[in-house]
C-alpha angles and dihedrals in degrees: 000000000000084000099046106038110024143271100294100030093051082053093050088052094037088053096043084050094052094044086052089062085044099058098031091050085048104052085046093054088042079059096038108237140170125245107233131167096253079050091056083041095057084037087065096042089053091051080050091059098047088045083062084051102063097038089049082053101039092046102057086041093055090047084053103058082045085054080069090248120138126260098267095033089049088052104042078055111041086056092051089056099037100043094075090058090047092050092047101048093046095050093048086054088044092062106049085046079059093049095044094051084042092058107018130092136185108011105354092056083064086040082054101041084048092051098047092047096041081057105060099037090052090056092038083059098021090063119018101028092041088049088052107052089043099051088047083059116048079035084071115106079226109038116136116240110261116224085182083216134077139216086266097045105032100094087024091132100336117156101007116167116202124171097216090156096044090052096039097116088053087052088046086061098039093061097038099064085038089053088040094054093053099048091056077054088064105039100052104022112032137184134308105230129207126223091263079073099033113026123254158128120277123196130190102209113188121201129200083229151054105271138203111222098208083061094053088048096052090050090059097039094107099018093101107037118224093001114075123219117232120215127201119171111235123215128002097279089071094221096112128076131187112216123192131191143175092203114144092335086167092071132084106172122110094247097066090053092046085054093055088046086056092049110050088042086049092051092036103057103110089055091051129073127223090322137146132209098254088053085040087059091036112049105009105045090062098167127023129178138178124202119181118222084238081065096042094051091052084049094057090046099052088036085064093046101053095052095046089043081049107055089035093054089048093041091052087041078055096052094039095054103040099030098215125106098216092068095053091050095042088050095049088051091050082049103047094040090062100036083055088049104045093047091041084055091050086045089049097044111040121112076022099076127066096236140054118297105175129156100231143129096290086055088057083048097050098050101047090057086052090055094045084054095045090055091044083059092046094044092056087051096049090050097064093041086062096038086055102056107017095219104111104051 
């Protein structure tokens, strides 16, 4: 921000950003919440969001003072036009936070808390503290006057020119081989599912050592029978595996998972040095979960509804707020044409790449925060749509 716009707005911004982690860090200790990955996770898409914010408020600031008005006029101004966008973009993340702490569970219900609350306190900043803190300023007898540019940025996309309209048809093509493509993906290839959608065990099996996965692979091919066991290495060292099986998920009783323990530290041995199976249980397997096929299915369910709930309550936010039938339309295709794309890729590319691509509860997570950013860029077009004709508000 300090690059882009300048010395003192990037401070503005940079302030209004830390008293955002303040606030939000506050109100989850007040609850008493615990500080998961997925949480961190929601922390860094709110700062996203108050990021938007700023850039929404400093642009049409800066179009302002090109417009030839004066520094407060430019920015009493700039904050009226750009405050709409910001409402709207927050609200339509916002929804899709609710939906996801009305249908999530586990981690994604603190992911969700995290979000929802992230949201309110970056508007909160992004708005009204950032406002603040720029109207003190420009209101100084001796307040310098703010490009909000720099030598760097000034001419940073200034004055492109791009015939979307004109090439349309192009980019019509263009999407629909790429759509067609994915949804062969899906058709003939599928998903790879995680245990949130099957049913399974999942075990965390840390080594001493730097491990190959397709050893530790090999070493499971035949240690569960007739259910395979799936391996993913977890982290950067790579010391840490995830396993999966199906094996017995019918059963709940101790014994069944003492009998996996002693198979994978049967199997595992020559990766393992001078440990027994106690020590194996003990200090390897760091992290274990079981989830029955009853829960998984109820996981699936609830995973469906909360994307479909989420692209129709946009959609109708869409419609309310720009009363015109074509936005919200136009907004559920754009939706609906990336969502297709980003599962068909993973449909496409798993068992390819060299990492995990399961389809899990993370992965709901992740796509209804994409979809909570895609509207935030279509809001802020159809802002200025709107803005620009006057035809539509």
């Amino acid at each position: 921000m300090v690059v882009y716009y300048g010395l003192i707005p990037g401070i503005i911004a940079d302030l209004a950003l830390f008293a955002n982690v303040f606030f939000l860090m506050g109100i989850l200790a007040s609850f008493g919440a615990v500080l998961t990955l997925p949480g961190i996770a929601g922390i860094v898409l709110t700062l996203g969001m108050a990021v938007d914010g700023n850039v929404l408020i400093y642009e049409r600031v800066r179009e302002e003072k090109e417009a030839g008005k004066t520094q407060k006029k430019a920015v009493q101004e700039g904050l009226g036009h750009a405050m709409s966008a910001i409402i709207d973009a927050n609200v339509t993340t916002l929804i899709t936070g609710i939906i996801l702490f009305i249908f999530g569970s586990g981690p994604i219900l603190g992911f969700a808390t995290t979000l929802v609350i992230g949201i309110i306190t970056s508007f909160i900043t992004s708005v009204f503290l950032t406002r603040l803190m720029l109207e003190t300023y420009v209101n100084r007898e001796n307040a310098k006057d703010l490009a909000f540019t720099t030598k760097a940025t000034s001419a940073f996309l200034q004055n492109t020119k791009v015939d979307f309209i004109g090439k349309r048809k192009t980019f019509y093509i263009v999407s629909g081989i790429v759509i067609l493509i994915c949804v062969l993906g899906l058709t003939f290839r599928g998903l790879s599912y995680g245990i949130d959608f099957t049913g399974g065990r999942n075990y965390i099996v840390q080594f001493e050592e730097k491990v190959n996965v397709e050893k530790v692979r090999s070493l499971l091919e035949n240690t569960f029978e007739e259910s395979s066991a799936q391996v993913i290495s977890i982290g950067t060292n790579n010391d840490k595996v995830r396993i999966s099986t199906k094996y017995k998920i019918e059963e709940n009783s101790e014994t069944v998972d003492n009998e996996i323990e002693a198979k994978l530290y049967n199997d595992l041995k020559p990766l393992l040095k001078n440990t027994t199976l106690e020590q194996f249980v003990n200090k390897n397997i760091v992290n274990s979960q079981k989830v029955g096929p009853t829960i998984a299915e109820d996981i699936k369910t609830s995973a469906i509804w909360a994307v479909i709930l989420s692209l129709l309550a946009v959609s109708i936010y869409i419609f309310i707020r720009f009363s015109h039938f074509a936005f919200s339309m136009g907004t559920m295709l754009c939706l609906a044409h990336d969502t297709i794309i980003i599962i068909g890729s993973f449909a496409l590319l798993w068992g390819i790449m060299p990492f995990s691509m399961e389809m899990d509860l993370n992965f709901i997570a992740a796509i209804l925060t994409y979809i909570g950013f895609s509207v935030n860029d279509t809001v802020v077009i159809f802002d200025r749509i709107r803005e620009n004709t006057q035809a539509f508000w």
